[in-house]
SENU-856303 format. One record per residue: x, y, z of N, C-alpha, C in turn; residue in one letter. Coordinates in Angstrom, 2 decimals, padded with zeros to 5 digits. Example, Ala and Ser with C-alpha at 12.3 -4.5 7.8 and 13.67 -1.06 7.14 Angstrom:
! SENU-856303
<pt n_east="013.19" n_north="-005.69" n_up="007.80" ca_east="012.30" ca_north="-004.50" ca_up="007.80" c_east="013.20" c_north="-003.30" c_up="007.80" rest="A"/>
<pt n_east="012.85" n_north="-002.25" n_up="007.08" ca_east="013.67" ca_north="-001.06" ca_up="007.14" c_east="012.90" c_north="000.03" c_up="007.87" rest="S"/>
This chain:
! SENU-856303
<pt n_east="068.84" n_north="327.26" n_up="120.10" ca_east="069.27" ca_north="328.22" ca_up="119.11" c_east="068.25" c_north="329.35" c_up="119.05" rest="X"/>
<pt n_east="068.68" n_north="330.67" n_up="119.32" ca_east="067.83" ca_north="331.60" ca_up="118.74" c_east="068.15" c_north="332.26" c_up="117.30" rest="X"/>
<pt n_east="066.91" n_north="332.87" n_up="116.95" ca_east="067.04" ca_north="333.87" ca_up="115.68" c_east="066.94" c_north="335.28" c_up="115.72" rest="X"/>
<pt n_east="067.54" n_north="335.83" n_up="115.61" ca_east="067.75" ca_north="337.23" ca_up="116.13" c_east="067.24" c_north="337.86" c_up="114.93" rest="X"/>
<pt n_east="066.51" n_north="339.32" n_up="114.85" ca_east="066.29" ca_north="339.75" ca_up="113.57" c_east="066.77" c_north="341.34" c_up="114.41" rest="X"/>
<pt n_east="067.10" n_north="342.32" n_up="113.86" ca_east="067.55" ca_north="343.66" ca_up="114.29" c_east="067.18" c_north="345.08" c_up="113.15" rest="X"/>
<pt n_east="067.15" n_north="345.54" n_up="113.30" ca_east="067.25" ca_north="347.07" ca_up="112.76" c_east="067.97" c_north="347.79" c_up="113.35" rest="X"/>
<pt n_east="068.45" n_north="348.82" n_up="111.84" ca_east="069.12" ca_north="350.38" ca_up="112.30" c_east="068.73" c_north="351.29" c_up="111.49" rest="X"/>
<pt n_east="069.58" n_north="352.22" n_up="111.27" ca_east="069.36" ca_north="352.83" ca_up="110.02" c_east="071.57" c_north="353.74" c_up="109.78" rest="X"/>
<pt n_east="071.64" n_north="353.76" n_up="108.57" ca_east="072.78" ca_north="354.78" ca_up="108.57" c_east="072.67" c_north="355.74" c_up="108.39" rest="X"/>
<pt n_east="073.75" n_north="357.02" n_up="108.67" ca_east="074.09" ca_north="358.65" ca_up="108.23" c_east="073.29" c_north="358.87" c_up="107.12" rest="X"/>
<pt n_east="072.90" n_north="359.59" n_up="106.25" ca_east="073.14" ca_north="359.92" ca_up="105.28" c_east="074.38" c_north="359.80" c_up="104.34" rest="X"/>
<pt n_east="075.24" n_north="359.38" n_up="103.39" ca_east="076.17" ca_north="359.35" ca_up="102.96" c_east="076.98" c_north="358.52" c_up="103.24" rest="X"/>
<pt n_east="076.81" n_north="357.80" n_up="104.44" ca_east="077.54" ca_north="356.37" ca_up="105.05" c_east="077.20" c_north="354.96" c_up="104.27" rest="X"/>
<pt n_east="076.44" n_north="355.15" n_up="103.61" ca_east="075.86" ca_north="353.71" ca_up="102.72" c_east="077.13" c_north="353.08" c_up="102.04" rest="X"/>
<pt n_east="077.86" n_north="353.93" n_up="100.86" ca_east="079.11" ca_north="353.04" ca_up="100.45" c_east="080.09" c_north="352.66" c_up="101.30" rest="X"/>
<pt n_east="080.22" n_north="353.15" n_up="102.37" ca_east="081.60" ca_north="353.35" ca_up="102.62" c_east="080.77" c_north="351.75" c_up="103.73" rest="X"/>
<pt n_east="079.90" n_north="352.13" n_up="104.13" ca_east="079.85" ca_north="350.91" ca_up="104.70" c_east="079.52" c_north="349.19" c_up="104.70" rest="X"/>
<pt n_east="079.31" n_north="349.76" n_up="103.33" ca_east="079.06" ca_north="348.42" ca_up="102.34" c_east="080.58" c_north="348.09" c_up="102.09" rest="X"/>
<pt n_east="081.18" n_north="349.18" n_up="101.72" ca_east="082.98" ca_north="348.69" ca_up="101.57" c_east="083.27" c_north="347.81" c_up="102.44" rest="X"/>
<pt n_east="083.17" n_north="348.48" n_up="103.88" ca_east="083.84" ca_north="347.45" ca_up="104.64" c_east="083.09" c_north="346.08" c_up="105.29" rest="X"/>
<pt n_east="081.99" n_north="345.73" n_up="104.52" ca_east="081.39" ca_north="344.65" ca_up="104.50" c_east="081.16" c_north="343.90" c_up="103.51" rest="X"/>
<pt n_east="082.11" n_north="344.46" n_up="102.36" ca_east="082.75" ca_north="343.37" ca_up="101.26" c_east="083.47" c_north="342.55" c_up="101.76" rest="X"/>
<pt n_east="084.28" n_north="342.99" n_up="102.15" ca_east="085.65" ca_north="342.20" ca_up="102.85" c_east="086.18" c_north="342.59" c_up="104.34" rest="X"/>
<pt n_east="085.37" n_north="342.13" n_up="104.86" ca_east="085.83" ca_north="342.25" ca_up="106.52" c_east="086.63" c_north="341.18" c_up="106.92" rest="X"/>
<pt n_east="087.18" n_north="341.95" n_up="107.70" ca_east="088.60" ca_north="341.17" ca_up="108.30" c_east="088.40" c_north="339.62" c_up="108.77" rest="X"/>
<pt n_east="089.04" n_north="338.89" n_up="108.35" ca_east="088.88" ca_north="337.41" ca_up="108.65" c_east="088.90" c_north="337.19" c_up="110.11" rest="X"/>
<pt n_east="089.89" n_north="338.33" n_up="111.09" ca_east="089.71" ca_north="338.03" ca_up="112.48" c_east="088.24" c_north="338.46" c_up="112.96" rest="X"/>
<pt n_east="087.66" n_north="339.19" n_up="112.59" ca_east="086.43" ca_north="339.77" ca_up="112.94" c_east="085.24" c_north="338.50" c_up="112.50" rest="X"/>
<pt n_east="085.51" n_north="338.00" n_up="111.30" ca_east="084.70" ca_north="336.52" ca_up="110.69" c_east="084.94" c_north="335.52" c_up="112.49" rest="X"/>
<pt n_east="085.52" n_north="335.59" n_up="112.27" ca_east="086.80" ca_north="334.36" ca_up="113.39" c_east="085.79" c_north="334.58" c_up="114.83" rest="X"/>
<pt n_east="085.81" n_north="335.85" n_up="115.06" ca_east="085.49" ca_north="335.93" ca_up="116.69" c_east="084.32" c_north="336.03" c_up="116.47" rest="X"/>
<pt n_east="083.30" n_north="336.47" n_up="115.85" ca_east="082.23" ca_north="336.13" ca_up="115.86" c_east="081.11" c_north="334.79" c_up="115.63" rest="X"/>
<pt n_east="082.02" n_north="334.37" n_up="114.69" ca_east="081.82" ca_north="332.80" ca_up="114.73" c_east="081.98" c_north="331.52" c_up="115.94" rest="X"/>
<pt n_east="083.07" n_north="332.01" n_up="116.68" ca_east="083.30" ca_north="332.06" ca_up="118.17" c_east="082.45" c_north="331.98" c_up="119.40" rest="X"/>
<pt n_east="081.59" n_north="333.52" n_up="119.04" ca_east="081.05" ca_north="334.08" ca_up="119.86" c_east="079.48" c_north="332.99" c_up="119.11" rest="X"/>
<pt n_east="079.33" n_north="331.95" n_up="118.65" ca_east="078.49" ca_north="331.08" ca_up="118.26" c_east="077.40" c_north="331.68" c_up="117.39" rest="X"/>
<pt n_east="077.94" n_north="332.98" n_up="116.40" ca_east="076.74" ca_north="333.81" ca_up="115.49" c_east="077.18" c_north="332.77" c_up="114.25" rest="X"/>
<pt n_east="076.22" n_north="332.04" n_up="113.88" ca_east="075.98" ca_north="332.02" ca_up="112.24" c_east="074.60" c_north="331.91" c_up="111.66" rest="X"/>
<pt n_east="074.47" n_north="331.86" n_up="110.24" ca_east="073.86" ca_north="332.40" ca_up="109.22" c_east="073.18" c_north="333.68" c_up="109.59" rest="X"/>
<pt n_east="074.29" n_north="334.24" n_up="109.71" ca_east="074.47" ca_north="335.77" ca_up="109.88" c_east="073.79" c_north="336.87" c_up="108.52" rest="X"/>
<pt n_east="073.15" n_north="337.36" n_up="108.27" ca_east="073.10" ca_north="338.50" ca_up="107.00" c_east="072.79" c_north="339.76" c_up="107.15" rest="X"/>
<pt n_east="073.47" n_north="340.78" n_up="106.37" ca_east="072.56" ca_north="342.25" ca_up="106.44" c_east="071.99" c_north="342.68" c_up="105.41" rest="X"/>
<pt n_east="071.13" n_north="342.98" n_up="105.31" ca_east="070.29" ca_north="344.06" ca_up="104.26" c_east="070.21" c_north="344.89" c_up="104.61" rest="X"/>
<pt n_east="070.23" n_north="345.76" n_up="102.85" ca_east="070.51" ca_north="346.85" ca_up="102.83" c_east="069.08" c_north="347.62" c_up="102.01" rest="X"/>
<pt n_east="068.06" n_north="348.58" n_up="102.53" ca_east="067.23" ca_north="349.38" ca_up="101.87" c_east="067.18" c_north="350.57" c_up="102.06" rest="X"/>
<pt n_east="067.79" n_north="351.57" n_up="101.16" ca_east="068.29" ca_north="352.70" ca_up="101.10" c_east="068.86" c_north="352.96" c_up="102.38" rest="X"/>
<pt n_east="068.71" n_north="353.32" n_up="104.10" ca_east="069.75" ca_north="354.16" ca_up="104.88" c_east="069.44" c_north="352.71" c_up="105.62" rest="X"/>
<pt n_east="068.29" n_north="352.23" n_up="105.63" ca_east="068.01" ca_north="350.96" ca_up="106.77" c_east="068.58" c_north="349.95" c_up="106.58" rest="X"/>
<pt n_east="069.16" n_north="349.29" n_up="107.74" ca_east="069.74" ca_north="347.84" ca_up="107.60" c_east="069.31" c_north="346.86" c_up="108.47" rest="X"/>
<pt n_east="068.68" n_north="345.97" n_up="108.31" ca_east="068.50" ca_north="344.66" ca_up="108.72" c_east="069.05" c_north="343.65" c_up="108.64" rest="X"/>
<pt n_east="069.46" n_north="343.10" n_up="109.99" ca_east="070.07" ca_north="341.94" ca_up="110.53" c_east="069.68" c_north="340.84" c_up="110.65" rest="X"/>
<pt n_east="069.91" n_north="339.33" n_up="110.26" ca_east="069.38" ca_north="338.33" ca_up="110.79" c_east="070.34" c_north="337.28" c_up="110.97" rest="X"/>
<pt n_east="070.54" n_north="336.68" n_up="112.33" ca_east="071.51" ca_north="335.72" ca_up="112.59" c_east="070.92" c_north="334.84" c_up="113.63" rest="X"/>
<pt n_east="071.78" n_north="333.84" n_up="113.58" ca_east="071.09" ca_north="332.75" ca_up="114.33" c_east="072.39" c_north="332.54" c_up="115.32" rest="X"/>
<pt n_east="072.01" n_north="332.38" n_up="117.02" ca_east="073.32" ca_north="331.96" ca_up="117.99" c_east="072.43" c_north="331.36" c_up="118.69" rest="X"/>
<pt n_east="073.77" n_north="330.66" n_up="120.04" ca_east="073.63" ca_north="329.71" ca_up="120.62" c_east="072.83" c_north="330.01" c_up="121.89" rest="X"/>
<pt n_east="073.27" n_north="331.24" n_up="122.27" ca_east="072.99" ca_north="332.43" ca_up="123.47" c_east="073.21" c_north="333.97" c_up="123.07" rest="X"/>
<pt n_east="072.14" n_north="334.34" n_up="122.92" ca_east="072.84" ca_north="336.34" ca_up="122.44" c_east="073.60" c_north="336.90" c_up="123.32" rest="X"/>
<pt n_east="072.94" n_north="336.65" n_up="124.49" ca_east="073.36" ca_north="337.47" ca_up="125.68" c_east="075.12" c_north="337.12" c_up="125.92" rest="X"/>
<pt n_east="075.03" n_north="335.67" n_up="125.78" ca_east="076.78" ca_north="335.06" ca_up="126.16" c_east="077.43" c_north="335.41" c_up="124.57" rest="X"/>
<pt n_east="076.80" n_north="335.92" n_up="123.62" ca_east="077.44" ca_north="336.05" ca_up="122.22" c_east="077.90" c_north="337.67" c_up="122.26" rest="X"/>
<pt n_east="076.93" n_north="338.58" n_up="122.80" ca_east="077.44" ca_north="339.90" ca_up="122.99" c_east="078.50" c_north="340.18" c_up="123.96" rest="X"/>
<pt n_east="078.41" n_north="339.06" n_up="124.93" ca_east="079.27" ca_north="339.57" ca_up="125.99" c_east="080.86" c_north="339.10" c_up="125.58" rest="X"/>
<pt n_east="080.99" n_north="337.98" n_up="124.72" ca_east="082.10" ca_north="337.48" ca_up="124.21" c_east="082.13" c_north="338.21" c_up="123.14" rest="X"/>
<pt n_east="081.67" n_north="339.49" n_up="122.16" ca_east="081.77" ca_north="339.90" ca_up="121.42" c_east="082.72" c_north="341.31" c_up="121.70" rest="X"/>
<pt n_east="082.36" n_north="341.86" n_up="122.92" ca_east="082.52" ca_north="343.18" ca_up="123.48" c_east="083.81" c_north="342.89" c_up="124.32" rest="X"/>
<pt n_east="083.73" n_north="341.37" n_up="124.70" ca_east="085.33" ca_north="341.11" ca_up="125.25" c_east="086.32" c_north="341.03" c_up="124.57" rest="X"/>
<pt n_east="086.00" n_north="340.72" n_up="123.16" ca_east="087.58" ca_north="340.38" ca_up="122.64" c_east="087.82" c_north="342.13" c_up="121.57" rest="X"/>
<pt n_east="089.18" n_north="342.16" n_up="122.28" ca_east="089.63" ca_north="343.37" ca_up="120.94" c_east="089.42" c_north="343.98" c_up="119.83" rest="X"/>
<pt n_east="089.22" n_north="342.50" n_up="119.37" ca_east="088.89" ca_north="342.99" ca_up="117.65" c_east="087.53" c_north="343.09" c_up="117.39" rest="X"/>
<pt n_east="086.62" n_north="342.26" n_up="118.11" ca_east="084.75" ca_north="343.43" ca_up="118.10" c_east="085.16" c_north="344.17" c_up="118.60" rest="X"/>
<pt n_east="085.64" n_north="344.89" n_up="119.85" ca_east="085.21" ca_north="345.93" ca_up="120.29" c_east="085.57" c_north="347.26" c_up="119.06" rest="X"/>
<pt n_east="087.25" n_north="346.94" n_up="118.29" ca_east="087.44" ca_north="347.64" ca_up="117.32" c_east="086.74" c_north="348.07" c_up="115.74" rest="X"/>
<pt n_east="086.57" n_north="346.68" n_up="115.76" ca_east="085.23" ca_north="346.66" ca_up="114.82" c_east="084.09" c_north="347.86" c_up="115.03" rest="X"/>
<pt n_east="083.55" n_north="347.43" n_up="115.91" ca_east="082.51" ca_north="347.80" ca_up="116.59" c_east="082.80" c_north="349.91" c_up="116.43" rest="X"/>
<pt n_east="084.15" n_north="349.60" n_up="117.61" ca_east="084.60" ca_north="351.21" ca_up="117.11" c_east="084.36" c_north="351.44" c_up="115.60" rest="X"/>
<pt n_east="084.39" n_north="351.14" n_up="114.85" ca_east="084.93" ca_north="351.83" ca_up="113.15" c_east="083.29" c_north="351.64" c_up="112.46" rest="X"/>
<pt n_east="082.36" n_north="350.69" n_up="113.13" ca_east="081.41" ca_north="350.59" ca_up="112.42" c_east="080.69" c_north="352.15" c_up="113.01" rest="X"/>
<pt n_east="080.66" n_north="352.46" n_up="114.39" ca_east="079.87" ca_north="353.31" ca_up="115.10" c_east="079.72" c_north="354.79" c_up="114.22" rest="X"/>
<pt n_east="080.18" n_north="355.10" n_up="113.60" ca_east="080.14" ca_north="356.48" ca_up="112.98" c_east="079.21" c_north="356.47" c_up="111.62" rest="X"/>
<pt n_east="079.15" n_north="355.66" n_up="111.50" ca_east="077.97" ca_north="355.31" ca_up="110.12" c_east="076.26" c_north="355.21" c_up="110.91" rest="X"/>
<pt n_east="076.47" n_north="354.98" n_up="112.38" ca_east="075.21" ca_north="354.45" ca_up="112.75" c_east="074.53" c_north="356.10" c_up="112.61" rest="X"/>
<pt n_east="073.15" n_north="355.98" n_up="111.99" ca_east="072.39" ca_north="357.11" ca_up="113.00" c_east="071.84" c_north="356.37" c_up="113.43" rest="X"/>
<pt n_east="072.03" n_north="356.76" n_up="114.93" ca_east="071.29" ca_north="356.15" ca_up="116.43" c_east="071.39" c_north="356.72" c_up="117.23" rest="X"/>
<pt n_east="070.77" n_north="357.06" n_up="118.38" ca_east="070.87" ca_north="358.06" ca_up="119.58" c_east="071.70" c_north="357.41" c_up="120.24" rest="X"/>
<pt n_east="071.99" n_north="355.73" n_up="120.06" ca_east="073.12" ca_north="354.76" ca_up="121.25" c_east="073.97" c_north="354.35" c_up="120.38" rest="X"/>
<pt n_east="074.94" n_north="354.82" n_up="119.81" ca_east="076.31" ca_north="354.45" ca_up="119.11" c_east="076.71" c_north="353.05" c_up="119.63" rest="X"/>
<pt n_east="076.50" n_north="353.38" n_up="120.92" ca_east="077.29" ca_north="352.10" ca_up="121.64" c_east="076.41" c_north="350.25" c_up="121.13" rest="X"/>
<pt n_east="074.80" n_north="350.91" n_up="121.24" ca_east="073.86" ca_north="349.73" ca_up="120.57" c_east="072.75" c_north="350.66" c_up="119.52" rest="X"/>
<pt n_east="073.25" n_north="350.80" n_up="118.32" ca_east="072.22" ca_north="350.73" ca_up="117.64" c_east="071.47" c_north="350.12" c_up="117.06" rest="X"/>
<pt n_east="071.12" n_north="348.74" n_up="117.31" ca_east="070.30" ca_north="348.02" ca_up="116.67" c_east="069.60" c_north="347.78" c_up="117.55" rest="X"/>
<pt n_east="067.80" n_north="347.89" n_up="116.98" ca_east="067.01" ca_north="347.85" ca_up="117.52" c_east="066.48" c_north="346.01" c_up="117.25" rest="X"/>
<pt n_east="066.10" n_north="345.49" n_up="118.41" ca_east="065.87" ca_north="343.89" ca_up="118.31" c_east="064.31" c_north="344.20" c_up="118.40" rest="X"/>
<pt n_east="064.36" n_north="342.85" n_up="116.90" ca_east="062.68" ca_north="342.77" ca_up="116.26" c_east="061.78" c_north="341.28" c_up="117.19" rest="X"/>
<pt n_east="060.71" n_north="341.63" n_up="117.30" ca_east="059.85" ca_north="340.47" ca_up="117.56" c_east="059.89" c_north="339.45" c_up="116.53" rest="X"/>
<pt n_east="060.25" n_north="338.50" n_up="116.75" ca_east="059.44" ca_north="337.08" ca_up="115.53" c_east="058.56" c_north="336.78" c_up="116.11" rest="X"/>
<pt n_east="056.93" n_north="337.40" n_up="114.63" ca_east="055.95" ca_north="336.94" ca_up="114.81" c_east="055.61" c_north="335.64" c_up="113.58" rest="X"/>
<pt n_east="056.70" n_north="335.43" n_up="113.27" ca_east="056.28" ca_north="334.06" ca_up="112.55" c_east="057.22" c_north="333.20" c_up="112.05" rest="X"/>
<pt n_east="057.27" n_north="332.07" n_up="111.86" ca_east="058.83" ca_north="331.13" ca_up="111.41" c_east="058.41" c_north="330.04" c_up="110.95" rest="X"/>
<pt n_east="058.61" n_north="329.70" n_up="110.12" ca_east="058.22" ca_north="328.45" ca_up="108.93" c_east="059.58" c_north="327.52" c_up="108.73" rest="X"/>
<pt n_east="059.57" n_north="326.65" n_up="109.03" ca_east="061.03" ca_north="325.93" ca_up="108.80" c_east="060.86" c_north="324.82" c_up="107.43" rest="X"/>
């Protein structure tokens, strides 16, 4: 199992709208990612920055089954316009773990 930790940051002005659609995201999008073997998944939110932390089985076989099925890739489409990032396509930057306490 790895632990993935990530950064981004959003637009300016993209903060609600993208918290909206991470009230209630689509149960198929829950579905394939859970799939794709991501859980205890979370994001935080500090003012434009967001941090990721999830735990999978394989990232590499979790992105690639993520980007295969339809509904990430659509996802994925609708999240991209909130990112500021120079790579729309990957804006999250992957963090070192320098420490883990279980």
């Amino acid at each position: 199992m790895q632990r993935i930790g990530r950064l981004t940051r959003l637009k300016p002005g993209a903060v609600e709208e993208y918290r909206r659609w991470h009230q209630q995201p689509w149960q198929e999008i829950l579905d394939v990612t859970r799939r794709a073997g991501i859980h205890n998944y979370s994001i935080y939110l500090h003012g434009n920055e967001l941090f990721s932390y999830l735990e999978v089985d394989d990232w590499q076989e979790a992105v690639r089954m993520l980007n295969a099925e339809p509904m990430g890739a659509k996802w994925q489409e609708l999240m991209a316009p909130f990112m500021d990032a120079a790579d729309a396509e990957a804006p999250w930057a992957m963090l070192e773990e320098v420490f883990h306490l279980d």
